[in-house]
Backbone as CSV, one residue per row, in Angstrom:
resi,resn,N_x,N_y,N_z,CA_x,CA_y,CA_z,C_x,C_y,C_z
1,UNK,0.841,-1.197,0.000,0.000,0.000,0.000,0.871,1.241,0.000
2,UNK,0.540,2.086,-0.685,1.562,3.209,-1.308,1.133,4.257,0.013
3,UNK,1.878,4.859,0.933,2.297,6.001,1.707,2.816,7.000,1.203
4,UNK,1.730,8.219,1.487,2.423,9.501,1.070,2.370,10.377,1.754
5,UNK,3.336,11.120,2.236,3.063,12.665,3.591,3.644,13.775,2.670
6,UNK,3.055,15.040,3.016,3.644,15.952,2.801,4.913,16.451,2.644
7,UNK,5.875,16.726,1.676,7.220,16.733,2.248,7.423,17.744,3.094
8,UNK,6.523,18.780,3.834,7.381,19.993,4.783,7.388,18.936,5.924
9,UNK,6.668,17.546,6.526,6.753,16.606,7.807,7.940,15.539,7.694
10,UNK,8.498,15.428,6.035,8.911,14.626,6.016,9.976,14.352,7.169
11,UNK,10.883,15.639,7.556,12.574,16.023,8.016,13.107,15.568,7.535
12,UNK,14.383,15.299,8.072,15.826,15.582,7.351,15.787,14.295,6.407
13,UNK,16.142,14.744,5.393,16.731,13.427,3.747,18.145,12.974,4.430
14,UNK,17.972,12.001,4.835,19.372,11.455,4.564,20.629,11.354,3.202
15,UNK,20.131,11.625,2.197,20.400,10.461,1.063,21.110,12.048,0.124
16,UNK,20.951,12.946,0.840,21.486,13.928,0.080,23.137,13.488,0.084
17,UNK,23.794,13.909,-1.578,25.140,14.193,-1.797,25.694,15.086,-1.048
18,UNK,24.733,16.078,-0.963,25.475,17.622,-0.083,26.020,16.891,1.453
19,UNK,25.059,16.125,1.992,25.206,16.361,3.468,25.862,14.885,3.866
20,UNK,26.847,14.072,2.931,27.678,13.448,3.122,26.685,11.820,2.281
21,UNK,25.935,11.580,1.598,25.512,10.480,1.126,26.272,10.260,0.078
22,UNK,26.893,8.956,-0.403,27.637,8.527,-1.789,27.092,7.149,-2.287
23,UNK,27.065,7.103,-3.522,26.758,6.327,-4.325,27.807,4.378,-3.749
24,UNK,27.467,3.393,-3.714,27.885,2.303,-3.481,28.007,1.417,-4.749
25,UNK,29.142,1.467,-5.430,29.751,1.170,-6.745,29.326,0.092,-7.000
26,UNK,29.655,-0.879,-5.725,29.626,-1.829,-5.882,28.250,-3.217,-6.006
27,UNK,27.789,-2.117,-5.863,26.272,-2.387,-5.711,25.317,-1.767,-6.641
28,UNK,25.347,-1.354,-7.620,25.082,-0.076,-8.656,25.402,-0.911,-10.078
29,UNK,23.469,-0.920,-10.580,24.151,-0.817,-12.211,24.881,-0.290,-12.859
30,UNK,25.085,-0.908,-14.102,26.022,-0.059,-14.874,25.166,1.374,-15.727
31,UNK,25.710,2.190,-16.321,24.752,3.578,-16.723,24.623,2.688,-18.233
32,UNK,23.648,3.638,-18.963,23.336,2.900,-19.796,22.669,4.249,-20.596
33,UNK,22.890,4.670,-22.652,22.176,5.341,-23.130,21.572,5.159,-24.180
34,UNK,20.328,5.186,-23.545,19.139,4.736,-24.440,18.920,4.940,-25.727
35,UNK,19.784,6.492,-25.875,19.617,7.164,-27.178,20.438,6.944,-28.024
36,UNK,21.529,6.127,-27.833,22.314,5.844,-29.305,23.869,6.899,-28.888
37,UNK,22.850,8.219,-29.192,23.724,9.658,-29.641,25.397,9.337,-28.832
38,UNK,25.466,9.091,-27.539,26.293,9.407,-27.391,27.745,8.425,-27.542
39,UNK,27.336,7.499,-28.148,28.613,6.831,-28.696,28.824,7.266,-30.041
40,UNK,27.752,7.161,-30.804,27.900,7.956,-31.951,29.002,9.276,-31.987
41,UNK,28.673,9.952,-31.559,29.395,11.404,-30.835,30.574,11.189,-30.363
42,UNK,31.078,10.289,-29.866,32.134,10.131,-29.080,33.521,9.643,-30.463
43,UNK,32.644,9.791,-30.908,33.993,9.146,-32.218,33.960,10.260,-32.969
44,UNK,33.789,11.365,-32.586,34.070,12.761,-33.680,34.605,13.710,-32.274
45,UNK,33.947,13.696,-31.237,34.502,14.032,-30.020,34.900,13.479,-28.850
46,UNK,36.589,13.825,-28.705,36.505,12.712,-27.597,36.204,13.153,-26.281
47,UNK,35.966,14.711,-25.982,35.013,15.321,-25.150,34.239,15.314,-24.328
48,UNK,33.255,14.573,-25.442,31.850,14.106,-25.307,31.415,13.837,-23.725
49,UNK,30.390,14.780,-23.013,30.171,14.263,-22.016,30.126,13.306,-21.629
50,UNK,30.274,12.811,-20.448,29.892,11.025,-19.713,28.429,11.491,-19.661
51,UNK,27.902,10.388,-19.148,26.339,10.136,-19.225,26.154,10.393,-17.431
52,UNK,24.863,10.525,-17.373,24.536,11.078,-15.818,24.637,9.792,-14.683
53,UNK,25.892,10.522,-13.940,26.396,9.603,-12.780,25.156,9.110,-11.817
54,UNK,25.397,7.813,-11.012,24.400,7.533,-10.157,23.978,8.540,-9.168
55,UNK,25.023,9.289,-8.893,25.139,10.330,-7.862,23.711,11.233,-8.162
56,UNK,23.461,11.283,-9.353,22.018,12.620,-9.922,20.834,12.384,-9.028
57,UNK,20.980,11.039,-8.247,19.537,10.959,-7.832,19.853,11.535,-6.167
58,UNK,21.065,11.648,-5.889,21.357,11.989,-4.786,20.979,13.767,-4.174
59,UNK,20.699,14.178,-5.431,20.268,15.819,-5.869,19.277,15.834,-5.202
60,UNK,18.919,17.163,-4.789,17.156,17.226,-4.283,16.064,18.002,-5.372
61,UNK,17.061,18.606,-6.295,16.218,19.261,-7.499,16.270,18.279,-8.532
62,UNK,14.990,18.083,-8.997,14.911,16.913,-10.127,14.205,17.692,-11.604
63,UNK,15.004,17.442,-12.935,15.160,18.229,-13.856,15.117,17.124,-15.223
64,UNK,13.925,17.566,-16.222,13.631,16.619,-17.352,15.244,15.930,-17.424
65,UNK,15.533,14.783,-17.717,16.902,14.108,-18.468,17.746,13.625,-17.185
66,UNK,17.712,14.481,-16.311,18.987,14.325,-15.438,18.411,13.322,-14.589
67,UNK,18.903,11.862,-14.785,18.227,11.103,-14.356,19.713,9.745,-14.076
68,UNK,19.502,8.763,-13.183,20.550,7.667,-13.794,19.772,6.524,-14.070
69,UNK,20.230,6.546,-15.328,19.670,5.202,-16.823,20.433,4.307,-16.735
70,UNK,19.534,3.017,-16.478,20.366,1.574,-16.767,19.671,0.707,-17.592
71,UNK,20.213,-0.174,-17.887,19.486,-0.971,-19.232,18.701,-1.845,-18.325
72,UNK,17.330,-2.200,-19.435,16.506,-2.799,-18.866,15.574,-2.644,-17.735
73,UNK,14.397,-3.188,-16.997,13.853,-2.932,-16.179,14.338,-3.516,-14.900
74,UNK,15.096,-4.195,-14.519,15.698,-5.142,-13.106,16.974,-4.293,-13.300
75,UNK,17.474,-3.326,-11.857,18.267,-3.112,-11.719,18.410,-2.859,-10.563
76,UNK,19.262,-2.029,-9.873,19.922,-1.992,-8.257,20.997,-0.505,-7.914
77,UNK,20.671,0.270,-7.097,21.885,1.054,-6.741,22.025,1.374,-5.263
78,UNK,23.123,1.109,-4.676,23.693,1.133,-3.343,23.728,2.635,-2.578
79,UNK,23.448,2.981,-2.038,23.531,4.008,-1.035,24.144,4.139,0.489
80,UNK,25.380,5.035,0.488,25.855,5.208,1.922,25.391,6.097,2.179
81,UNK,24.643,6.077,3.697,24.440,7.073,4.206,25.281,7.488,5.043
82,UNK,25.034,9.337,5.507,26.074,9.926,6.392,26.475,9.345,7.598
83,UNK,25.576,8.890,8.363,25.536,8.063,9.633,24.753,7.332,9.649
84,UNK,24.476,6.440,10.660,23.774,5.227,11.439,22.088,5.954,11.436
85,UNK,20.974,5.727,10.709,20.302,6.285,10.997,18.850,4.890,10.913
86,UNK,17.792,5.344,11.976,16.834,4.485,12.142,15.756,5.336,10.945
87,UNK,15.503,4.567,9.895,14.968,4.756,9.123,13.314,4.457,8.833
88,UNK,12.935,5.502,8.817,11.145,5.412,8.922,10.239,5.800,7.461
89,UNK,10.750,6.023,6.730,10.472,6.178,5.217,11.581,6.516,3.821
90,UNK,11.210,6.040,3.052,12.200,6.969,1.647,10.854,7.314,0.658
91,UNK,11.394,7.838,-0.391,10.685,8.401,-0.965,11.545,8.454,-2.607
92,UNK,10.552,7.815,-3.384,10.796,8.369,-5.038,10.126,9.338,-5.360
93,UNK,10.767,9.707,-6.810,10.492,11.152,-7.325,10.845,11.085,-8.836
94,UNK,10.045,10.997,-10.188,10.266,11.009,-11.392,9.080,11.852,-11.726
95,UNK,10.371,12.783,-13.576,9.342,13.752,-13.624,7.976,13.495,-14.353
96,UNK,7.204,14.724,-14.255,5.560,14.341,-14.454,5.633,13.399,-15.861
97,UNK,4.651,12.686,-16.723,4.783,12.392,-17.618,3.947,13.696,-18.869
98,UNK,3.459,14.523,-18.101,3.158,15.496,-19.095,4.112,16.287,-19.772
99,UNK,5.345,15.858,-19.285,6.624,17.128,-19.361,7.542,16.492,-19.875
100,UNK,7.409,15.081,-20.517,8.395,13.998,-21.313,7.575,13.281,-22.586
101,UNK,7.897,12.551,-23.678,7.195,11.509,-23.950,6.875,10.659,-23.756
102,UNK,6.076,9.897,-24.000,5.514,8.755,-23.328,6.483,7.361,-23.174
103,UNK,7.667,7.710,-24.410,8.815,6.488,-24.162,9.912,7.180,-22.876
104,UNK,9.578,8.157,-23.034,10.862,8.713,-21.517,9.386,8.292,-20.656
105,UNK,8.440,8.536,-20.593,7.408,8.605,-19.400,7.814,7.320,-18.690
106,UNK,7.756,5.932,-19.819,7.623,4.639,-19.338,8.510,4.140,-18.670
107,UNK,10.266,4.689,-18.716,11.384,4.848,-18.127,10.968,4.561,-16.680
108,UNK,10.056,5.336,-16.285,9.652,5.316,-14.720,10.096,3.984,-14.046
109,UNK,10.104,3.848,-12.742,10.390,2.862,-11.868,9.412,2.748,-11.271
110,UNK,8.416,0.842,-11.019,7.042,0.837,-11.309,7.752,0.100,-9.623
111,UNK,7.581,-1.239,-9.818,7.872,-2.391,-8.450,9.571,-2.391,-7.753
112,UNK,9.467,-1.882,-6.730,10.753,-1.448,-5.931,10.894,-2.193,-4.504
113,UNK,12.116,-2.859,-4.196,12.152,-3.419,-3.139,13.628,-2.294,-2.075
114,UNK,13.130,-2.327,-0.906,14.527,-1.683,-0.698,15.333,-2.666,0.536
115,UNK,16.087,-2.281,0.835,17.122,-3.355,1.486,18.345,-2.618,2.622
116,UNK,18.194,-2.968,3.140,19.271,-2.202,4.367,19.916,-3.185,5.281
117,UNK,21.002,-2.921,5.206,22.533,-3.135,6.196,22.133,-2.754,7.726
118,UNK,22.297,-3.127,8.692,22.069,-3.300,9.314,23.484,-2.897,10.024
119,UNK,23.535,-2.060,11.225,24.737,-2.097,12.057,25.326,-3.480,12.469
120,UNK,26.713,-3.923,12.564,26.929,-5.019,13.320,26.795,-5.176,15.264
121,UNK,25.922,-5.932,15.160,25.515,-6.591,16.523,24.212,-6.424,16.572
122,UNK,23.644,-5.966,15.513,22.033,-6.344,15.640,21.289,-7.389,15.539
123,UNK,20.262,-8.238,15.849,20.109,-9.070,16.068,18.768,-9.663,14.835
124,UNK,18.973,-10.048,13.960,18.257,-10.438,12.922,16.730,-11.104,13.335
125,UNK,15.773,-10.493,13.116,14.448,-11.236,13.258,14.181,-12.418,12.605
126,UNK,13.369,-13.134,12.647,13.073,-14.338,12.233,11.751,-13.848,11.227
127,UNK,11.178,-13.120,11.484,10.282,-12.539,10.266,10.720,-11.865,8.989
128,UNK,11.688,-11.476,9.326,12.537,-10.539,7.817,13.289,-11.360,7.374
129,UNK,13.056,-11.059,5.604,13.777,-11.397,4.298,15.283,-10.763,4.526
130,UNK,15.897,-12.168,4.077,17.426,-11.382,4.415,18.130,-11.864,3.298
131,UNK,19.328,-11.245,2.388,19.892,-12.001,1.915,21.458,-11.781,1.736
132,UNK,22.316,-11.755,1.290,23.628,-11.868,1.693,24.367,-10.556,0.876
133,UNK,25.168,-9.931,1.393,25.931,-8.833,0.877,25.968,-8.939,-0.444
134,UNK,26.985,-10.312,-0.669,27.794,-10.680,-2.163,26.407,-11.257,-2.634
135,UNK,25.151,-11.491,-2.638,23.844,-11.346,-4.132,23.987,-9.853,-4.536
136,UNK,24.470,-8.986,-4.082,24.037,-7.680,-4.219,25.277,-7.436,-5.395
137,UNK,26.204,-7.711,-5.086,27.707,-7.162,-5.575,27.847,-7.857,-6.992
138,UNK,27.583,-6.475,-8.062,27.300,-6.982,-9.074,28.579,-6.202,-10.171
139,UNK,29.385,-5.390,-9.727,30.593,-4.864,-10.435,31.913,-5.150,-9.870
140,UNK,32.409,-6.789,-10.371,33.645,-6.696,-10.077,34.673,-6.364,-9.950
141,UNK,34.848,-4.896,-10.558,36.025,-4.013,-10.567,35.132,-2.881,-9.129
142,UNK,34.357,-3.530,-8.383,34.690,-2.471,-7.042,34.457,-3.342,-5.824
143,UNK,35.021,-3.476,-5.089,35.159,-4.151,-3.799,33.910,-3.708,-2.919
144,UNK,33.274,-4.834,-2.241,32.343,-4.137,-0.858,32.956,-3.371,-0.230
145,UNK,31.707,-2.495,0.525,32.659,-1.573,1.525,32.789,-2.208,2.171
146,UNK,34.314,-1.611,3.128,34.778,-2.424,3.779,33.846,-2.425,5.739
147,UNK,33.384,-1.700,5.526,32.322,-1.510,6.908,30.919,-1.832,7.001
148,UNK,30.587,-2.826,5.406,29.160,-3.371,5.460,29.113,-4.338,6.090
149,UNK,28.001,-4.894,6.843,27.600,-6.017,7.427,27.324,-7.180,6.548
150,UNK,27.225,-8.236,6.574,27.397,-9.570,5.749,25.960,-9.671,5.286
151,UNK,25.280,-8.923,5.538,23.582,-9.328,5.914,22.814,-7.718,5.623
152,UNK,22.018,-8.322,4.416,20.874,-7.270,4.271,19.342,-7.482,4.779
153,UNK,18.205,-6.734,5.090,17.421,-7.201,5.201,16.156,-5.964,4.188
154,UNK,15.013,-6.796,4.033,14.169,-5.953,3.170,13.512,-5.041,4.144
155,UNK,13.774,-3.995,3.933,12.860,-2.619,4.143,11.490,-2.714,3.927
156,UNK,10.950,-2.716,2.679,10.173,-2.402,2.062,9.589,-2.780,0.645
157,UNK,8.664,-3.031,-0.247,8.733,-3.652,-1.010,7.281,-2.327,-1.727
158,UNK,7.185,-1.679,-2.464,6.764,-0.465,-3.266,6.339,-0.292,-4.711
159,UNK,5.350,0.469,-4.723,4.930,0.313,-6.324,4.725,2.249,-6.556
160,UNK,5.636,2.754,-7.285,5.565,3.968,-7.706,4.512,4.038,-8.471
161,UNK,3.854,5.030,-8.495,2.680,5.545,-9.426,3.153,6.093,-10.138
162,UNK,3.281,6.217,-11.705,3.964,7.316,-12.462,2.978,8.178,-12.338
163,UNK,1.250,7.977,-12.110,0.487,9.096,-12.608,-0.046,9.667,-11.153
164,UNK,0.737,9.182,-10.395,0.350,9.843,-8.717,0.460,11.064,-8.617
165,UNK,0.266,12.124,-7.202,0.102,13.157,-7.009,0.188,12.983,-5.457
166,UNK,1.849,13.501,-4.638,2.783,14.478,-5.295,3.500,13.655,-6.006
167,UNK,4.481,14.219,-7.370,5.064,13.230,-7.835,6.436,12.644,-7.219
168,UNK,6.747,13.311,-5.541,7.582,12.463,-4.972,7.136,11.731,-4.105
169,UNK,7.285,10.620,-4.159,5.985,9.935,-3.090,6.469,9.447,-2.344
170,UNK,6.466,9.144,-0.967,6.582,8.499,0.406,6.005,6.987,0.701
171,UNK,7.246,6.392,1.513,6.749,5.157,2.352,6.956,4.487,2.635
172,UNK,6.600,4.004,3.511,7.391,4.003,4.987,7.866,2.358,4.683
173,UNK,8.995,2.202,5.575,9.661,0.923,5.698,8.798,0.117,6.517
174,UNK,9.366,-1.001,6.882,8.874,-2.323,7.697,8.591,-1.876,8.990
175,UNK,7.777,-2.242,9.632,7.681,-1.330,11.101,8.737,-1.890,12.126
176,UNK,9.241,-3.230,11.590,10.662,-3.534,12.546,11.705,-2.684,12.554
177,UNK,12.279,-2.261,11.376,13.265,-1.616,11.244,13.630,-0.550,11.796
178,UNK,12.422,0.498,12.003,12.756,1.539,12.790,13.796,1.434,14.526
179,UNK,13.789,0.463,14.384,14.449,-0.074,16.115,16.146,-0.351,15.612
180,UNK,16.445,-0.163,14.596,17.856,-1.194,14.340,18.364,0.188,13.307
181,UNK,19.912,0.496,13.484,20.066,1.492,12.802,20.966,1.227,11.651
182,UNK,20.602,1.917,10.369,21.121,1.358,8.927,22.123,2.594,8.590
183,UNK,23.073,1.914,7.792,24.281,2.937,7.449,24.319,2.727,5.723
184,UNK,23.779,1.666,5.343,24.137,1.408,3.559,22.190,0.517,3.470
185,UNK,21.695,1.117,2.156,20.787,0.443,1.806,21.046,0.495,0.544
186,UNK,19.918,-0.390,-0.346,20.222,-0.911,-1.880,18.677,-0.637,-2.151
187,UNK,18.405,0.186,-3.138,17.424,-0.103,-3.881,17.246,-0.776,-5.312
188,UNK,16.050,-1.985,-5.480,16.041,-2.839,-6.317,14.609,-2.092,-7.198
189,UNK,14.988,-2.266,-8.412,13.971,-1.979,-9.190,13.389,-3.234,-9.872
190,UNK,12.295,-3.555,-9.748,11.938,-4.579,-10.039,11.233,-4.595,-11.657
191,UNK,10.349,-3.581,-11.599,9.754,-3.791,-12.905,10.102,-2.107,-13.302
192,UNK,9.718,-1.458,-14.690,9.172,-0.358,-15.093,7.725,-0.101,-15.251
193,UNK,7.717,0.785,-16.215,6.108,0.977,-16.519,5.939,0.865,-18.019
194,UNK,6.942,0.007,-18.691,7.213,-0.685,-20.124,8.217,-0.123,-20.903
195,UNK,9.438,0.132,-20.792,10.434,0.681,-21.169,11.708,-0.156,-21.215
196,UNK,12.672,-0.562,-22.444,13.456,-1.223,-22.542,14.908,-0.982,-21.601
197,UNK,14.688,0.117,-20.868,15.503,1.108,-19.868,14.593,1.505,-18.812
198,UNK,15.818,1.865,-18.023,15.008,2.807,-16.215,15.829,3.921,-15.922
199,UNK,14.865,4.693,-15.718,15.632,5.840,-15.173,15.237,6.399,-13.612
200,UNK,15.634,6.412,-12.476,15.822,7.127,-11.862,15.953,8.406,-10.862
201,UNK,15.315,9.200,-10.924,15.470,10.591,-10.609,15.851,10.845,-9.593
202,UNK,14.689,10.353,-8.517,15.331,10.722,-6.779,14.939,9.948,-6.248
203,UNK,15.879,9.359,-5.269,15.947,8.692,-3.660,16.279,9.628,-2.485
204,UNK,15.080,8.880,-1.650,15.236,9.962,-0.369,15.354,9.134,0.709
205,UNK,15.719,9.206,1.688,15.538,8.681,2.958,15.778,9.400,4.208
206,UNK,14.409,8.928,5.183,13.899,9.838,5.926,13.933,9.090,7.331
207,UNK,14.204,9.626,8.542,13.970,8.934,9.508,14.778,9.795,10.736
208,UNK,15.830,9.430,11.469,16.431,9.657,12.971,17.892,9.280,13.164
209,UNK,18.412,9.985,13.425,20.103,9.326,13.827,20.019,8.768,15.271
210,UNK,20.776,7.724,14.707,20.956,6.449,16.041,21.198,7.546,17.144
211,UNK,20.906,7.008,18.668,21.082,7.765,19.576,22.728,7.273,20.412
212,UNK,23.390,6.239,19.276,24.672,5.989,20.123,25.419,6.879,19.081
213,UNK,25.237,7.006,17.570,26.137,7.867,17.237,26.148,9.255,17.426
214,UNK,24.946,9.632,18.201,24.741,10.772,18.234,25.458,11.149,20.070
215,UNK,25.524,10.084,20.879,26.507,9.710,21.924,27.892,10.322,21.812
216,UNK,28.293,9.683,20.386,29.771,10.000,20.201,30.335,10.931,19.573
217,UNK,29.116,11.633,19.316,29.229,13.552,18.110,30.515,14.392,19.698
């Protein structure tokens, strides 16, 4: 069931670039362009921009194109957050489809699972989906971080509306999780909304900093 709040209740985004969030390589499709153009291009310029880093969704302003594109509809990108934080919602965000065509519209990200790391010494429930670091680790030229836990568990499991209202939408994780504090999560894209590609726009995550790291500030 799709959750949505206002964003002035949401508080603080974790997941911002500005305020220390980075992309998890190792855990992160590869980019991917839909349009041809820019390999084409790249052999008359060697210039040629790179294509939009995973990092774009880490932005809080979301802008037609600037999106991160991976091939196909099943894909995955890793997120560190700044600190240890007990996490009580995230939130997607793609732009309207009145303001694209209907083949960028379909790009959208439809069935989403999310997944979070867990501090070490937490104590794994017997009700939560868990599955192992290395299913996740899908680019062999980047090593796990070296401070992830061996063990993910599912957050949340989500169906974006492309034709919803607001178009960043909220909601909320597993009601266990809020008790256990997460430092790296993975979001899985499961399906689109019929597009041979996915794009991206924004990830948010919303919730509380652990009260032991906030001990040791």
């Amino acid at each position: 069931m799709i959750q949505q709040f206002p964003l002035s209740t949401a508080g603080r985004n974790f997941a911002l670039h500005g305020d220390g969030a980075r992309i998890i390589s190792a855990f992160t499709s590869p980019s991917h362009d839909s349009s041809g153009r820019r390999s084409a291009l790249r052999q008359l310029l060697c210039d040629f921009p790179e294509l939009n880093p995973p990092e774009v969704i880490l932005e809080d302003d979301v802008h037609v194109g600037e999106c991160f594109e991976f091939q196909g509809s099943y894909g995955q990108i890793g997120i560190s957050l700044p600190e240890p934080v007990h996490i009580s919602s995230v939130s997607l965000e793609h732009v309207s489809p009145t303001m694209v065509s209907s083949g960028r519209a379909r790009q959208a990200p439809k069935e989403i699972e999310v997944w979070a790391s867990l501090e070490r010494g937490a104590v794994l429930d017997s009700r939560w989906s868990v599955r192992s670091a290395h299913s996740f680790h899908i680019s062999s030229s980047h090593s796990l971080p070296a401070n992830a836990t061996p063990s993910f568990v599912r957050a949340a499991q989500l169906e974006f509306d492309l034709f919803g209202v607001p178009l960043r939408q909220q909601f909320h994780v597993t009601e266990v999780l809020p008790a256990c504090a997460v430092r790296h999560i993975i979001i899985v894209v499961r399906s689109n909304w019929g597009s041979d590609s996915t794009c991206l726009y924004h990830v948010g995550v919303y919730g509380n900093i652990s009260l032991q790291n906030v001990d040791t500030m």
